[in-house]
The first five atom37 places (N, CA, C, CB, O) and aatype in JSON, in Angstrom:
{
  "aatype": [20, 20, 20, 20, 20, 20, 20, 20, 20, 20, 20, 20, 20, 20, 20, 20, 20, 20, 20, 20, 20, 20, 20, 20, 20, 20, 20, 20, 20, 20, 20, 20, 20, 20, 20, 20, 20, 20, 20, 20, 20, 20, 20, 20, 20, 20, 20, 20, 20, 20, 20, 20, 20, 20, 20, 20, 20, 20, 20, 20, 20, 20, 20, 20, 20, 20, 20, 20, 20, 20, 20, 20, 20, 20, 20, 20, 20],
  "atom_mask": [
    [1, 1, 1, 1, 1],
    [1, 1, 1, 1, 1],
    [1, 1, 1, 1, 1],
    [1, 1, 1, 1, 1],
    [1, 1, 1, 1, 1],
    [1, 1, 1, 1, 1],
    [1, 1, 1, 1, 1],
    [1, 1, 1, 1, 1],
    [1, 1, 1, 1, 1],
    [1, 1, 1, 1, 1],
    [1, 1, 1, 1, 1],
    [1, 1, 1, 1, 1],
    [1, 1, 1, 1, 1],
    [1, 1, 1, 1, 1],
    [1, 1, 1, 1, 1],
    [1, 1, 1, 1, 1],
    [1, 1, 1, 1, 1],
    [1, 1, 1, 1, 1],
    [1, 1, 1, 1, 1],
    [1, 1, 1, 1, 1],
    [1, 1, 1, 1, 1],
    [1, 1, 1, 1, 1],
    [1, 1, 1, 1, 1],
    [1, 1, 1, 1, 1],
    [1, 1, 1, 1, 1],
    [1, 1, 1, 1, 1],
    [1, 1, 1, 1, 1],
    [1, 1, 1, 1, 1],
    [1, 1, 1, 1, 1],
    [1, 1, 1, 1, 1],
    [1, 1, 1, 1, 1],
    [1, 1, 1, 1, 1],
    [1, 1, 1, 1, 1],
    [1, 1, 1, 1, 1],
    [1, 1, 1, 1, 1],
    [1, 1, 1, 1, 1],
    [1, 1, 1, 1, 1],
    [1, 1, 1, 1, 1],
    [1, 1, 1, 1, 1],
    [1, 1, 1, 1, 1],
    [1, 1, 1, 1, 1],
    [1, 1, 1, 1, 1],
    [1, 1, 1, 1, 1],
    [1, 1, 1, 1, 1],
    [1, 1, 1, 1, 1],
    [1, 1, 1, 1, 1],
    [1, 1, 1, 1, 1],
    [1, 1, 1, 1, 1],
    [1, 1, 1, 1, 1],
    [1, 1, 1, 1, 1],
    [1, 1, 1, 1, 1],
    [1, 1, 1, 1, 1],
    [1, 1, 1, 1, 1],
    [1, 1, 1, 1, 1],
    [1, 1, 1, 1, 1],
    [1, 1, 1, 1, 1],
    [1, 1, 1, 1, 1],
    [1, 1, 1, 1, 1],
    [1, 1, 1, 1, 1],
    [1, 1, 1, 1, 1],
    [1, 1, 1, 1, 1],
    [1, 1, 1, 1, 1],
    [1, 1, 1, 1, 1],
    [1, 1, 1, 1, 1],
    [1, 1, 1, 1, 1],
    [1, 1, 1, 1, 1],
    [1, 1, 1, 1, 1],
    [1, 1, 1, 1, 1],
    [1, 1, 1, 1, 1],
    [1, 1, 1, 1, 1],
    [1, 1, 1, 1, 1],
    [1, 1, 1, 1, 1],
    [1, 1, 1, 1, 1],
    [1, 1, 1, 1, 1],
    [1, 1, 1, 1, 1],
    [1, 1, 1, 1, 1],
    [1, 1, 1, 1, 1]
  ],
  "atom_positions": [
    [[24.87, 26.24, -4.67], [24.81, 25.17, -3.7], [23.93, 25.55, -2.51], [26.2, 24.81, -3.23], [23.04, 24.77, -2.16]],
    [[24.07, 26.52, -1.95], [23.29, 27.39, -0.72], [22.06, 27.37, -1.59], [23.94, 29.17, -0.18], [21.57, 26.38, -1.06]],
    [[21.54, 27.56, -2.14], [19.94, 27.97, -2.85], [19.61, 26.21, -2.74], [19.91, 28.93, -5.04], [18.85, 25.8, -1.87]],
    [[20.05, 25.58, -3.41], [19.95, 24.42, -2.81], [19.66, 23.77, -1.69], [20.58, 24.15, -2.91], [18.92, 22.8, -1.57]],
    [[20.16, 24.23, -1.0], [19.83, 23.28, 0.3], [18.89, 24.57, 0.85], [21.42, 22.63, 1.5], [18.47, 23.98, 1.84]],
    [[18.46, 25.49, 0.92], [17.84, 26.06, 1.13], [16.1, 25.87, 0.69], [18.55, 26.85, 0.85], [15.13, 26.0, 1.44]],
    [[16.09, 25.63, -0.38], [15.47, 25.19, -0.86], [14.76, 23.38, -0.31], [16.15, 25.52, -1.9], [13.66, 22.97, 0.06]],
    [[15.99, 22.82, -0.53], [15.48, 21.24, 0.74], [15.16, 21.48, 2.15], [16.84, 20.05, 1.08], [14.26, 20.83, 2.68]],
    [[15.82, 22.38, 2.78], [15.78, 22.91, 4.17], [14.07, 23.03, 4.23], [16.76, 24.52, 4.39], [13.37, 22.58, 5.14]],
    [[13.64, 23.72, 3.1], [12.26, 24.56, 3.28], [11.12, 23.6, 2.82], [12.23, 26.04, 2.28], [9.94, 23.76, 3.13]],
    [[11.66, 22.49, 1.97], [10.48, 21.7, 1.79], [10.9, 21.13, 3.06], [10.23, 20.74, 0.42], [10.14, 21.29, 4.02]],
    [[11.58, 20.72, 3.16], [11.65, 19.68, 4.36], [10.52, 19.75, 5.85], [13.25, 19.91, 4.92], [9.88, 18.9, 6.48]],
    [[10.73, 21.37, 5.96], [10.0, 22.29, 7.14], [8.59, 22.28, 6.51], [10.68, 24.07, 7.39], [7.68, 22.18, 7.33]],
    [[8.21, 22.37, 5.09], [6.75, 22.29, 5.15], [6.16, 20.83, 5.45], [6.2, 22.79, 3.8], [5.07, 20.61, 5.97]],
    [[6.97, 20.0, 5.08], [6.68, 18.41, 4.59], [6.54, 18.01, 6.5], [8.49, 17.36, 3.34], [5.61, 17.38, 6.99]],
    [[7.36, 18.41, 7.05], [7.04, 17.94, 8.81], [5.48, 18.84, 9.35], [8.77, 18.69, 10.11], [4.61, 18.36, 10.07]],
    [[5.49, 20.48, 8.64], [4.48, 21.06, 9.08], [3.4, 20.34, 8.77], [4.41, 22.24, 8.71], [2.57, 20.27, 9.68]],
    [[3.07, 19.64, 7.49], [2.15, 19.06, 6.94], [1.85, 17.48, 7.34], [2.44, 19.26, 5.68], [0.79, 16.95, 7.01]],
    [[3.06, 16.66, 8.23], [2.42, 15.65, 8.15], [2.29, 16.01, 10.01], [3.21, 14.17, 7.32], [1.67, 15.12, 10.59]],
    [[2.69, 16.94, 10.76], [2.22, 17.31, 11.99], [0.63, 17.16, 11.91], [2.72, 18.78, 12.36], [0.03, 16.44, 12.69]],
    [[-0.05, 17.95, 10.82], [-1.16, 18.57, 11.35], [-2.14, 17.14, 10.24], [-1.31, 20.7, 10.97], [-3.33, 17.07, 9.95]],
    [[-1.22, 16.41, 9.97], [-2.14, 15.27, 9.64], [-1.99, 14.46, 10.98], [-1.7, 14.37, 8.19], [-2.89, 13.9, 11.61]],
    [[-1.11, 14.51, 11.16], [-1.36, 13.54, 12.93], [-2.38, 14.29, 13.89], [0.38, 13.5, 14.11], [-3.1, 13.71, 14.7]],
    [[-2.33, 15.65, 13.69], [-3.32, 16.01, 14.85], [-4.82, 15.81, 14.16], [-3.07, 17.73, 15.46], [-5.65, 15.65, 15.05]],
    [[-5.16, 15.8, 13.39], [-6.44, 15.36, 12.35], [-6.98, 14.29, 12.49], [-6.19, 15.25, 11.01], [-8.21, 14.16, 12.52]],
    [[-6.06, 13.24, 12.62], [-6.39, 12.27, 12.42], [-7.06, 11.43, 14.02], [-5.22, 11.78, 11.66], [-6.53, 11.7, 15.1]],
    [[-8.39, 10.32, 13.91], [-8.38, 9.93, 15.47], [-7.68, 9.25, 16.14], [-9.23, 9.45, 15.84], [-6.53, 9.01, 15.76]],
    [[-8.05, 8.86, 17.04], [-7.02, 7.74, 17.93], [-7.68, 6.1, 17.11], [-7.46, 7.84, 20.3], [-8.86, 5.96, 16.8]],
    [[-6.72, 5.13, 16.92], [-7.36, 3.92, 16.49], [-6.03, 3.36, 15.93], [-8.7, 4.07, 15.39], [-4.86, 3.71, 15.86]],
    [[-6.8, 2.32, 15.57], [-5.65, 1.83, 14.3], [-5.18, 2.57, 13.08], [-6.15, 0.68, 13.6], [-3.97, 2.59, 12.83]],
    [[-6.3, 3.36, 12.06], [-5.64, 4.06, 11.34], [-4.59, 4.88, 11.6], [-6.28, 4.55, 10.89], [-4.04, 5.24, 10.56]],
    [[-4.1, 5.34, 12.64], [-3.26, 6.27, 13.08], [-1.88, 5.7, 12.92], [-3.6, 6.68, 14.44], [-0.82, 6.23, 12.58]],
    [[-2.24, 4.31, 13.31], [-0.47, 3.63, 13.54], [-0.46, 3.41, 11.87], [-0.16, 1.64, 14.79], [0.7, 3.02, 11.74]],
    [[-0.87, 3.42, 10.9], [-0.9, 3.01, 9.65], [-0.49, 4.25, 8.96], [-2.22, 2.42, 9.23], [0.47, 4.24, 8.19]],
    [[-1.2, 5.36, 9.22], [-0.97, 6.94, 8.8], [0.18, 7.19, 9.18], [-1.87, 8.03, 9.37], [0.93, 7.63, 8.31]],
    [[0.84, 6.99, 10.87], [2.19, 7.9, 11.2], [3.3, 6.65, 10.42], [2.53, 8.26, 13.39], [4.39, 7.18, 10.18]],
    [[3.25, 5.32, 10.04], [4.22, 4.58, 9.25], [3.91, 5.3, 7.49], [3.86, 2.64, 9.49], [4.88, 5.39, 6.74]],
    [[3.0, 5.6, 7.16], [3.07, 6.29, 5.72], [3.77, 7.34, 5.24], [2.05, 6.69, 5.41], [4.42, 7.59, 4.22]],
    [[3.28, 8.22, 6.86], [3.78, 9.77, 7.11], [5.77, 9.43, 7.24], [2.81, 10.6, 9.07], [6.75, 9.94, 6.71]],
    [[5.63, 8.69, 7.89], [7.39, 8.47, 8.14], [8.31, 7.49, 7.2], [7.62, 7.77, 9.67], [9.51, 7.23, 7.18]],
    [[7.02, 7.02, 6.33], [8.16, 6.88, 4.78], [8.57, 7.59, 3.59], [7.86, 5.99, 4.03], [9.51, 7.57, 2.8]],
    [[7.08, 8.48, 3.85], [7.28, 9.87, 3.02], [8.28, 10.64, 3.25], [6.29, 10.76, 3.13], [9.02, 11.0, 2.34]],
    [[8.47, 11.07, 4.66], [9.2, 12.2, 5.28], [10.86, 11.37, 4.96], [8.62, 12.56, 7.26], [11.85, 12.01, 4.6]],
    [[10.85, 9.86, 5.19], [12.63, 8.98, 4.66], [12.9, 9.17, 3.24], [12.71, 6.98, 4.79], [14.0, 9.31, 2.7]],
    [[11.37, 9.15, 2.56], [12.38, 9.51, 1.11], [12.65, 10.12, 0.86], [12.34, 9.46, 0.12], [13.53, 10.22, 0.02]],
    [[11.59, 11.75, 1.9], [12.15, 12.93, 1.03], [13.73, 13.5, 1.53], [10.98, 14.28, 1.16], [14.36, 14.42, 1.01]],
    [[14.18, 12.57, 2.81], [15.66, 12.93, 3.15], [16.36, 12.25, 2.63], [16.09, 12.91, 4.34], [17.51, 12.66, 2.49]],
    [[16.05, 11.07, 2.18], [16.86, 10.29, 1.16], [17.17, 10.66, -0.55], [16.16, 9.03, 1.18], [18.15, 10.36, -1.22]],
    [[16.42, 11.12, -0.78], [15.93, 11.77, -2.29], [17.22, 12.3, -2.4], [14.53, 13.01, -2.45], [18.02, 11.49, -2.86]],
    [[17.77, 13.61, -2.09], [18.67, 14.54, -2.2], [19.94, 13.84, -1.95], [18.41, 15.66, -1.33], [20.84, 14.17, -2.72]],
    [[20.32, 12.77, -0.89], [21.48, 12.46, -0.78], [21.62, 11.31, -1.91], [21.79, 12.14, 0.67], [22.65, 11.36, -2.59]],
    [[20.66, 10.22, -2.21], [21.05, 9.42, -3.62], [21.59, 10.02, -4.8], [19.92, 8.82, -4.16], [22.52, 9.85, -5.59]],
    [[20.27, 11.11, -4.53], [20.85, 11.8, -6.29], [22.14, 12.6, -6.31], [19.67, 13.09, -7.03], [22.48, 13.06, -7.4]],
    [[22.72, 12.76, -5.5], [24.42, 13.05, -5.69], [24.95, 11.94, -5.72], [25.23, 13.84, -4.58], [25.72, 11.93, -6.69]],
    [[24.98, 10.64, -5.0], [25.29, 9.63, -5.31], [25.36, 8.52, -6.71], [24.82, 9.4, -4.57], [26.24, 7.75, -7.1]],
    [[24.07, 8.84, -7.21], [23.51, 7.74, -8.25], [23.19, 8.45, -9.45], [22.18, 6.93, -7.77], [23.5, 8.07, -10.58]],
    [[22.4, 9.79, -9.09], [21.97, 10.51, -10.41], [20.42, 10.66, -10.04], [22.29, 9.57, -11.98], [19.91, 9.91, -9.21]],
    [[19.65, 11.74, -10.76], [18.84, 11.97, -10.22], [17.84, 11.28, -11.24], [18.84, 13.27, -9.82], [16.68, 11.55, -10.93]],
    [[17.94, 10.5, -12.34], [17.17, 10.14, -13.21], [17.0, 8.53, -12.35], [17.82, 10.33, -14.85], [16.12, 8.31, -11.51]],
    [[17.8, 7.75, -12.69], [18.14, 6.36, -11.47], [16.89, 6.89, -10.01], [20.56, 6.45, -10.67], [15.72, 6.52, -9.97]],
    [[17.49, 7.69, -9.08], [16.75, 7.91, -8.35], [15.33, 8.04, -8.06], [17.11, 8.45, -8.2], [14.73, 7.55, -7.1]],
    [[14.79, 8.85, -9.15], [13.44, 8.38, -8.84], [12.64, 7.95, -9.69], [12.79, 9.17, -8.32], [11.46, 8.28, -9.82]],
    [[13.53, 6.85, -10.6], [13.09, 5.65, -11.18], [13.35, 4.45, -9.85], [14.04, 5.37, -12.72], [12.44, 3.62, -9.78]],
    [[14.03, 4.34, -9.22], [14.39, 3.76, -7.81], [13.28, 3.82, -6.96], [15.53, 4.48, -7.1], [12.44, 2.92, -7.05]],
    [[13.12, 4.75, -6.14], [12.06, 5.44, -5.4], [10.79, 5.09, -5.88], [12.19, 6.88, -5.45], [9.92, 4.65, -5.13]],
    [[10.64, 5.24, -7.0], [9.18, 4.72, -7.64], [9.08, 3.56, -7.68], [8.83, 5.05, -8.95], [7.95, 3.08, -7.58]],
    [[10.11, 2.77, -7.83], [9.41, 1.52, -7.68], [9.79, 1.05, -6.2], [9.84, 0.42, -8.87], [9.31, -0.02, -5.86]],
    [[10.33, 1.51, -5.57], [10.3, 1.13, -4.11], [8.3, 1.47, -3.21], [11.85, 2.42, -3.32], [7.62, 0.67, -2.56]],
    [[8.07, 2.61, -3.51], [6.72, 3.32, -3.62], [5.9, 1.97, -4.1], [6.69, 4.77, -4.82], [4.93, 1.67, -3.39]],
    [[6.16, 1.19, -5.14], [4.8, 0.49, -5.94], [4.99, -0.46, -5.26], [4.65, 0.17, -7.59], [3.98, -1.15, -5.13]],
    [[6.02, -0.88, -4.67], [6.32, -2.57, -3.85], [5.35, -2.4, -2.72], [8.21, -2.97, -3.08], [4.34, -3.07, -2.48]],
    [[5.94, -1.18, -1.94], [5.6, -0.6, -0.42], [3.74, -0.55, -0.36], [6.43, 1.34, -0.21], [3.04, -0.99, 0.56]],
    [[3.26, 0.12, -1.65], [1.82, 0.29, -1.83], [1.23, -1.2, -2.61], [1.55, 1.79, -2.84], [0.09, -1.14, -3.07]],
    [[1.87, -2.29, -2.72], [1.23, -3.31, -3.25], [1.06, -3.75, -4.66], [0.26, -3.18, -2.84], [0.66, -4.83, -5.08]],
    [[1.57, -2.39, -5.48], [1.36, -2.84, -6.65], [2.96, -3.38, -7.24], [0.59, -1.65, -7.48], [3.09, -3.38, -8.47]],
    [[3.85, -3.71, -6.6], [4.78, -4.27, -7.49], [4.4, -5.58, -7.97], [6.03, -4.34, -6.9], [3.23, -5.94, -7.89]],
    [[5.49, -6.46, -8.57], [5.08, -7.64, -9.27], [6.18, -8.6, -7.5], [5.86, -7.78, -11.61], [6.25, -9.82, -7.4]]
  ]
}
């Protein structure tokens, strides 16, 4: 269980390191407000991810997630 969350703990810490240094990358404009809403749905699923799949199952889950992803990016029906 500890290796576990240890393991989420640590993506978690790269996944903020990584979308930090995409915010500092990126310019000032409109793309930015478009990038930090992308960056902060990425960073909800990946805290959501772990608590569904004890809930629901982890197969459901990111058959879920994926199509939440294709709606969010335009390609759902």
């Amino acid at each position: 269980m500890w290796d576990g969350f240890a393991a989420l703990l640590r993506n978690l810490t790269a996944l903020t390191l990584c979308i930090t240094l995409i915010d500092w990358l990126l310019p000032a404009g409109s793309m930015r407000k478009y990038a930090r809403l992308v960056c902060g749905l990425v960073m909800l699923w990946a805290l959501l991810r772990p608590i569904s799949a004890v809930f629901i199952g982890s197969a459901q889950t990111d058959q879920m997630m994926s199509g939440i992803l294709q709606t969010i990016m335009g390609g759902g029906s």
